[in-house]
C-alpha positions in Angstrom: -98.3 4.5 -52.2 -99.0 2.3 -55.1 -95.6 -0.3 -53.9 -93.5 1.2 -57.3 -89.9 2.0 -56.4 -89.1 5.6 -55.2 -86.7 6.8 -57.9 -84.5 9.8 -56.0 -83.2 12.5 -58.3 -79.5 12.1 -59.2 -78.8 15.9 -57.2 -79.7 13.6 -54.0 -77.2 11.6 -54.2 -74.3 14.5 -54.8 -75.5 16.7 -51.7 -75.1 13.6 -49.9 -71.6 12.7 -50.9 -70.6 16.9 -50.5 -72.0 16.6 -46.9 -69.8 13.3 -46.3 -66.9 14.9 -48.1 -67.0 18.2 -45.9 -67.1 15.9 -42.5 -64.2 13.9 -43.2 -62.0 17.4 -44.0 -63.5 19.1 -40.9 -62.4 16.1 -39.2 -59.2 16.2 -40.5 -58.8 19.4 -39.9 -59.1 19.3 -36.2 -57.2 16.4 -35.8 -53.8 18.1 -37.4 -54.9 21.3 -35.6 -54.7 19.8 -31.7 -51.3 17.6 -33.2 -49.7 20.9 -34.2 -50.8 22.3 -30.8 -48.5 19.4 -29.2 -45.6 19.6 -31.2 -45.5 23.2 -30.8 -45.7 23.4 -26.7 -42.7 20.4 -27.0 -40.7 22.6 -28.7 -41.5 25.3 -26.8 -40.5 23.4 -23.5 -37.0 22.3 -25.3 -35.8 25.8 -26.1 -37.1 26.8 -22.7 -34.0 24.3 -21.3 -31.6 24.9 -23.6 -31.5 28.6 -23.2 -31.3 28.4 -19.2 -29.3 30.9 -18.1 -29.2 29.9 -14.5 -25.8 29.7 -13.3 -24.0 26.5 -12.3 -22.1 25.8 -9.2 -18.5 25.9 -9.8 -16.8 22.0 -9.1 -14.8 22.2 -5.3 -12.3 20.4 -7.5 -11.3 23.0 -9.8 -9.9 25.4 -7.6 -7.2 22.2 -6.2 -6.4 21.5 -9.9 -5.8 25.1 -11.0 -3.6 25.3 -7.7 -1.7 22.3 -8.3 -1.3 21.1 -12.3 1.6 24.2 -12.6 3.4 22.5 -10.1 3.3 18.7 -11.4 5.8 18.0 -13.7 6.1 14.9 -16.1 9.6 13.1 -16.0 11.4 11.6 -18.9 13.9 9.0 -18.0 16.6 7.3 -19.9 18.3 4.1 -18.4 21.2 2.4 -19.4 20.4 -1.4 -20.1 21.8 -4.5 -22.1 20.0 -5.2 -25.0 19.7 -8.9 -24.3 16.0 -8.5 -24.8 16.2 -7.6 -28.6 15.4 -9.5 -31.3 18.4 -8.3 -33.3 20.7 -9.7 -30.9 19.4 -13.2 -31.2 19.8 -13.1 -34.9 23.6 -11.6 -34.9 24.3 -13.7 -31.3 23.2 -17.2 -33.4 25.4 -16.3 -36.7 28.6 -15.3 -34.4 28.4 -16.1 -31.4 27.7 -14.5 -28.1 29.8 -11.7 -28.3 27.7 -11.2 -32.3 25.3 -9.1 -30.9 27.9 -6.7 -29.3 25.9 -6.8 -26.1 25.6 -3.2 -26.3 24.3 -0.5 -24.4 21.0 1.0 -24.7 18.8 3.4 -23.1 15.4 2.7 -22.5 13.0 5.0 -21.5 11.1 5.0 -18.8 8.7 7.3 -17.6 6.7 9.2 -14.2 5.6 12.0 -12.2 7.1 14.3 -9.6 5.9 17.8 -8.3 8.0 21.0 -7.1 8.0 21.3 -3.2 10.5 24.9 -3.1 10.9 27.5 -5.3 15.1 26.8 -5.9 13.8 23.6 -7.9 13.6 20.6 -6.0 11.0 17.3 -6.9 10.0 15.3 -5.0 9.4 11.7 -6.7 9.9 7.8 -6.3 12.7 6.1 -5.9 11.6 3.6 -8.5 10.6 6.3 -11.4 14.5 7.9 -11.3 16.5 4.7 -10.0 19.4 4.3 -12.4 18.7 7.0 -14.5 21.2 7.7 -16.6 19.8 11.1 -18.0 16.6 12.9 -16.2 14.1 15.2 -18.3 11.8 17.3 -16.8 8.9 18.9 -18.3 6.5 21.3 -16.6 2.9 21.7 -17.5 3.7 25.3 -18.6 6.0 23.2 -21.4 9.2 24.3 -19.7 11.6 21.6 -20.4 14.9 21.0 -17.8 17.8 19.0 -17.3 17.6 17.2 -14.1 20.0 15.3 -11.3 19.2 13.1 -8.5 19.6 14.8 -5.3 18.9 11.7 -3.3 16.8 8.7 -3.3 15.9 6.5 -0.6 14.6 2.7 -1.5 13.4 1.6 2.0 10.6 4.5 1.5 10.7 4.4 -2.1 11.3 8.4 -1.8 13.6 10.1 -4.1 14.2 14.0 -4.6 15.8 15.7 -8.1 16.3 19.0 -8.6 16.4 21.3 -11.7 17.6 24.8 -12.5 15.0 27.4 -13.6 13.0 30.8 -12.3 9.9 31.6 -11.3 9.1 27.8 -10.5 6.0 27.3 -9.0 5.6 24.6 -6.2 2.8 23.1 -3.6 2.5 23.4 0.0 2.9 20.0 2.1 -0.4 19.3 4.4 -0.1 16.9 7.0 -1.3 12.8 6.8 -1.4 12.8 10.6 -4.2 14.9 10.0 -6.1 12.6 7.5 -8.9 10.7 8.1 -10.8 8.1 6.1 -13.4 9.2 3.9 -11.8 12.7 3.6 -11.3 13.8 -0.3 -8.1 12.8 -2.3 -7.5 14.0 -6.0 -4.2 12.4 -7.5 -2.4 14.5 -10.5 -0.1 12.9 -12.7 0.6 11.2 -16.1 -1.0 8.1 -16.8 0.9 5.8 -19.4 3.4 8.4 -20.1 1.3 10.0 -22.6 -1.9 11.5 -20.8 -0.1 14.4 -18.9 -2.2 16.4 -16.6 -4.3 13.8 -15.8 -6.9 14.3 -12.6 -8.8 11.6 -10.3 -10.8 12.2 -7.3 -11.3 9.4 -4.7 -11.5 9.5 -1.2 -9.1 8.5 1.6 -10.1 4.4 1.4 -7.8 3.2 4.3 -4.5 4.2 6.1 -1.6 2.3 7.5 -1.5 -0.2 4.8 1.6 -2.3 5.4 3.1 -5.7 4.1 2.1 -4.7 0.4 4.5 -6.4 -2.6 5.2 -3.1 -4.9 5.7 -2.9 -8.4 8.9 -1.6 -9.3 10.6 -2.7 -5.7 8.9 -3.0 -2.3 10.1 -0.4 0.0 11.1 -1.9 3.5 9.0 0.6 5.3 5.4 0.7 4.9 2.3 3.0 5.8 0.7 3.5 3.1 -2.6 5.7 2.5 -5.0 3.8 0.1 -7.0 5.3 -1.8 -9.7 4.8 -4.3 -8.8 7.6 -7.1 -7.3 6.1 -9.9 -3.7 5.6 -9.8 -2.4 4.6 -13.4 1.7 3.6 -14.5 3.0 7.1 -14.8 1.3 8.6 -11.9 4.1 7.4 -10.1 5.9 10.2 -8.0 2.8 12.6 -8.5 1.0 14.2 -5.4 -2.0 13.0 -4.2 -4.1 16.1 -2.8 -6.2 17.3 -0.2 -9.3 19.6 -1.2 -6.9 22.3 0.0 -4.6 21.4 -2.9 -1.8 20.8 0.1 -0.2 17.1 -0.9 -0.7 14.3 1.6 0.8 11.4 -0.1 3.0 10.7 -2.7 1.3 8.1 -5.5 3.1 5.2 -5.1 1.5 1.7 -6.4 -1.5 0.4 -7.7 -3.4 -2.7 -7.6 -3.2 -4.3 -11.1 -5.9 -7.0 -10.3 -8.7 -4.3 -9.1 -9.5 -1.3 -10.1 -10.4 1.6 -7.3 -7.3 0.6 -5.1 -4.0 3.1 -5.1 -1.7 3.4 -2.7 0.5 6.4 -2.0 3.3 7.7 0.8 2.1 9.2 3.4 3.7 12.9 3.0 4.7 13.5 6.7 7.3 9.8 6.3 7.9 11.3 2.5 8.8 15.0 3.9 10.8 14.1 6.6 13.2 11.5 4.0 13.5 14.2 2.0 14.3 16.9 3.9 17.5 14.3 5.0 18.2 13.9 0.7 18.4 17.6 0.2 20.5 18.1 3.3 22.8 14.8 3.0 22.0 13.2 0.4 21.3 10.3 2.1 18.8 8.7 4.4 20.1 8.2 8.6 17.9 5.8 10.6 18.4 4.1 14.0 18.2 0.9 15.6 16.9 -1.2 18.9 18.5 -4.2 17.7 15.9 -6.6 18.2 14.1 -9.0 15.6 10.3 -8.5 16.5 7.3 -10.4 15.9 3.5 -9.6 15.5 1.5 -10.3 19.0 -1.2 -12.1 17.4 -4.2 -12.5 19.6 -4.1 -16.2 19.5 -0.5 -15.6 21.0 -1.8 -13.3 23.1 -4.0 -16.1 24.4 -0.9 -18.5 24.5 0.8 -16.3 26.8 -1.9 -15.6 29.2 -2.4 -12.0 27.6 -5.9 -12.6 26.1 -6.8 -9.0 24.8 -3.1 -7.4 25.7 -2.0 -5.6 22.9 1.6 -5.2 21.8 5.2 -6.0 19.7 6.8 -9.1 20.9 10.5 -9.6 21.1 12.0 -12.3 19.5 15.7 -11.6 19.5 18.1 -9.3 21.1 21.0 -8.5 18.9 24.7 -8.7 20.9 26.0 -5.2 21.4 23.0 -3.4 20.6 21.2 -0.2 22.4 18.5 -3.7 23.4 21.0 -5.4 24.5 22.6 -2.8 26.5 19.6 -1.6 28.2 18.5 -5.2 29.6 15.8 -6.1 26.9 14.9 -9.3 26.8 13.5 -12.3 24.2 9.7 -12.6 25.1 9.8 -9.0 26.4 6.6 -7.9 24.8 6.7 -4.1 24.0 3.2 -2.3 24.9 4.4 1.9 24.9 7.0 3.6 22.6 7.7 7.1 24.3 4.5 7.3 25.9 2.5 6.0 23.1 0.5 2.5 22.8 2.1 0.1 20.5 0.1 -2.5 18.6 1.6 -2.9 15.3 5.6 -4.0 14.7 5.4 -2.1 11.0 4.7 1.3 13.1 6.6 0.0 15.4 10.2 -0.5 13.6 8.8 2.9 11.4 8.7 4.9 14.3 12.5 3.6 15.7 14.2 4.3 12.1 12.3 8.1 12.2 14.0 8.6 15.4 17.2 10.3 15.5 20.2 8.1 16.4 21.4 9.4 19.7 18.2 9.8 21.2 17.1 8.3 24.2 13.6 6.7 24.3 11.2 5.5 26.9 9.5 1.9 26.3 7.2 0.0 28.7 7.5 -3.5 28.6 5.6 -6.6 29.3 7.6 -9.3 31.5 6.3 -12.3 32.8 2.9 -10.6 32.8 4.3 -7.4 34.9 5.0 -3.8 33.5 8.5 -2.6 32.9 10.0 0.8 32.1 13.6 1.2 30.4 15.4 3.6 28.4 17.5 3.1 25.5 19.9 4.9 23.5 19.4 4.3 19.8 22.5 4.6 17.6 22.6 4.2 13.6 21.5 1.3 12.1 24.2 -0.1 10.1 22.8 -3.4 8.8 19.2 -4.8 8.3 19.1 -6.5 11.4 15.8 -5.0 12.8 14.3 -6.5 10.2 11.0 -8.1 11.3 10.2 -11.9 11.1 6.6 -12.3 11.0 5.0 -15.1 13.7 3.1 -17.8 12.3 -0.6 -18.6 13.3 -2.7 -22.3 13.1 -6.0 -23.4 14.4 -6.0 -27.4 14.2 -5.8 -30.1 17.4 -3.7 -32.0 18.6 -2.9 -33.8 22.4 0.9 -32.1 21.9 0.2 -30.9 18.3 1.0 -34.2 16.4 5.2 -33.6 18.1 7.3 -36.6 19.3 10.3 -35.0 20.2 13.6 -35.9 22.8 16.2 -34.6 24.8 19.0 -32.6 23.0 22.3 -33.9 23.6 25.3 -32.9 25.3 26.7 -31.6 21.8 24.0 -30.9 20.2 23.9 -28.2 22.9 26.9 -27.0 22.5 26.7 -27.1 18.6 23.7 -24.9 18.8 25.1 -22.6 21.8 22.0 -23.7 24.1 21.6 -24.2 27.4 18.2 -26.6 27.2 15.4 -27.3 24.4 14.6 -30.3 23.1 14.8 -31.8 19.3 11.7 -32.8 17.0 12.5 -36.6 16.2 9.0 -37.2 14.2 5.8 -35.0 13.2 3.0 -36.6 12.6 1.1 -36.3 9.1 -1.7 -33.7 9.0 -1.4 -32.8 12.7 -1.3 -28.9 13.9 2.3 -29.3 14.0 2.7 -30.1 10.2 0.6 -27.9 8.8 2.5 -25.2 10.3 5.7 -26.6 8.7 7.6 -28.0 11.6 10.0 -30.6 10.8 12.3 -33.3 12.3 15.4 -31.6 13.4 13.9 -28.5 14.5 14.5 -27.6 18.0 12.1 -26.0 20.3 13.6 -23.5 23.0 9.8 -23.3 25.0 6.2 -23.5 25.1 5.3 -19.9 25.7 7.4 -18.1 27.7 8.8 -20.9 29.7 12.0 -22.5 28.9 11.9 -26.3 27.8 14.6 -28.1 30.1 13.7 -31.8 28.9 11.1 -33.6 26.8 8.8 -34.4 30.0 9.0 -30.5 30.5 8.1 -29.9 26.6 4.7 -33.0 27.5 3.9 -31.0 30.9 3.7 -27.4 30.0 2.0 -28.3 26.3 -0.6 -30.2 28.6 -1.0 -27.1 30.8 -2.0 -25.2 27.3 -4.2 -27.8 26.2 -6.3 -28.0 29.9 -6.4 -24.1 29.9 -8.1 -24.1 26.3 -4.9 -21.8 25.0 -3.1 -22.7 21.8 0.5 -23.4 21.7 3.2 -21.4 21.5 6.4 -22.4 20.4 10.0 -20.8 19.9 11.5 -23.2 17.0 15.4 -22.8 16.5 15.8 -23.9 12.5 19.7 -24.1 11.5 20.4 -21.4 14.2 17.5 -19.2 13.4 14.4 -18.4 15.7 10.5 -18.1 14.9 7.4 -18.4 16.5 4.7 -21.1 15.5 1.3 -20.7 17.4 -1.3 -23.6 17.4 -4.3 -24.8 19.0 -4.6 -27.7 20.9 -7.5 -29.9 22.4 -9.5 -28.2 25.1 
């Protein structure tokens, strides 16, 4: 080598760039190749699950709908009303006075459900849906469209039956809620806000023997509702709530309108047997004990002596009742109703009004701590005076609950119709006593079960209370009428 530059010919240089060149597109090449190898198996995999032709199981629930929807009909109801509430009448009421506006009639509508339970046409619904109607559409889900009339309606179960003339009327079969059990399937059918007709839910049985409940539209006075977590809507009202059988348990009856997943409906055993009464008499018959009851709380139950003793305790005897006839007694606490345990007063007063009047029943009583049998004759109940007084419950101390109370006097006894008792003269603030609303003037009959004679009785038997660790247990007279107030006391 001399050291002069190396001067490459000019064809050099292009082979090299051709061989560069021809890598880059080979690399390429494969690159797009393997992608298009991808996309292809994706697709492949895609059309693979689209074109599944694997059967699907059928939903349990469709069989119960197809069963049922023919049967559930959608009512239309017009009600005659004042139209106080109209803007119009304001205007024409202000301009000529209060006659202006005419105060008219109108009819507003109003709507619900109802199902078929015969073929000769009869609905059952709610009381509340159909309660002064004055004209009653019924529309079926085949689009059939009748004329209906109340047959019979029956506000203490909020159960009302209307019947319509047609052919060829499909109804459902009635299952039995004595049978339920929580956790078992519910579907409810019906029409939501008037408009979505046909409507299904499915839920489960949530709870049974719901009572005390405040019900939209009007609380029924008896109560044992089945609760239940399929959606129950305004409109469902009246419709069935279903079994997976498609046999109706319950009749959808309220809903919570502060939750969502809580419905409540009428059991259809209580619903069935009020309207088999409508469609015979158009009317509802129930009978009576003639006692005022309380709940048996079990810090009364503690009160008494009872600790753990279940039952329905007496607080009144009506005069010239089937009670009173049969030697039942105030403080009698009532532990069997024809052979069956009673815990509960709302089953309780249920269970007397679903009795025939006329019929003799066996009850087991609880007297001074002893067991007593009796019979009694119940007759019609013509009045509400079974109606249930709920006791009251505290859990605050006191010596003698915060009470300063005296001797009742000669006429104050005879005023009152008393033989003994004495009067509260003072309460003291924040005590027991207070808290559970007992005033001056009130008079208390006894401490438990024991009479109070005098006010050194009322001190001695509330001190007997306090040294056994029991709470107090007071019957309070207020203005002639009788409660019981429960508190605790120092131990």
């Amino acid at each position: 080598m001399d050291g002069r530059s190396v001067v490459r010919p000019r064809s050099y240089f292009i082979g090299a760039a051709a061989l560069i060149m021809a890598g880059v597109v080979l690399g390429l090449g494969l690159s797009a190749g393997l992608g298009l190898q991808r996309n292809s198996n994706a697709t492949s995999a895609q059309l693979a699950a689209v074109t599944n032709t694997a059967p699907l199981p059928e939903s349990p629930f469709v069989g119960v709908v197809e069963k049922a929807l023919p049967a559930v009909v959608f009512i239309d109801v017009r009600k005659k009303s004042a139209a106080s509430d109209d803007p119009n009448d304001e205007f024409m009421r202000r301009f000529f006075g209060e006659n202006g506006g005419g105060r008219r009639q109108q009819r507003v509508p109003s709507s619900g459900s109802g199902f078929l339970i015969d073929p000769s046409g009869n609905i059952m619904t709610n009381n509340h849906v159909v309660r002064d109607a004055d004209e009653i559409n019924v529309t079926l889900n085949d689009r059939r469209t009748f004329k209906a009339r109340v047959v019979g309606a029956d506000p203490e179960t909020d159960v009302a039956v209307i019947k319509i003339e047609g052919k060829g009327l499909p109804y459902l079969p009635l299952g039995d809620s004595e049978r339920l059990r929580v956790g078992d399937w519910a579907i409810a059918i019906g029409n939501p806000l008037g408009e979505l007709r046909g409507s299904v839910t499915v839920g489960i049985v949530s709870a049974q023997g719901r009572t005390n409940l405040n019900i939209f539209g009007g609380t029924p006075e008896y109560q044992d509702f089945i609760q239940t977590d399929a959606s129950i809507n305004f409109g469902n009202s009246g419709g069935p709530l279903c079994n997976i059988r498609g046999e109706v348990i319950g009749i959808n009856t309220a809903i919570n309108t502060s939750g969502q997943g809580i419905g409540f409906a009428v059991p259809i055993n209580l619903a069935k047997h009020v309207a088999e009464q409508l469609v015979a008499h158009g009317t509802v018959k129930r009978a009576m004990l003639g006692v005022l009851l309380a709940e048996m709380t079990p810090e009364m139950a503690d009160g008494f002596g009872l600790a753990g003793q279940q039952g329905v305790l007496i607080q009144r005897v009506m005069d010239d009742t089937p009670a009173a006839r049969a030697g039942l007694q105030r403080n009698d606490i009532i532990v069997e109703y024809e052979g069956q345990a009673v815990a509960d007063m709302q089953k309780l007063r249920l269970k007397v009004a679903d009795t025939p009047a006329g019929t003799k029943v066996n009850l087991v009583v609880l007297r001074g701590g002893k067991r007593m049998p009796f019979s009694v004759t119940l007759k019609d109940r013509a009045d509400n005076t079974a109606a249930a007084e709920p006791a009251e419950a505290a859990d605050d101390k006191a010596a003698l609950g915060g009470l300063t109370v005296r001797d009742l006097r000669e006429l104050e006894l005879s005023k009152l119709k008393l033989e003994s008792g004495v009067i509260v003269t003072d309460v003291e603030e924040g005590s027991p006593a207070d808290e559970r609303g007992i005033q001056p003037g009130d008079v208390i009959e006894q401490v438990g079960q024991t009479p109070v004679k005098d006010s050194e009785t009322f001190a001695r038997l509330m001190n007997a209370q306090k040294r056994a660790g029991r709470p107090a247990v007071l019957f309070l007279n207020r203005n002639g009428s009788g409660q019981y107030i429960t508190f605790r006391l120092d131990k």
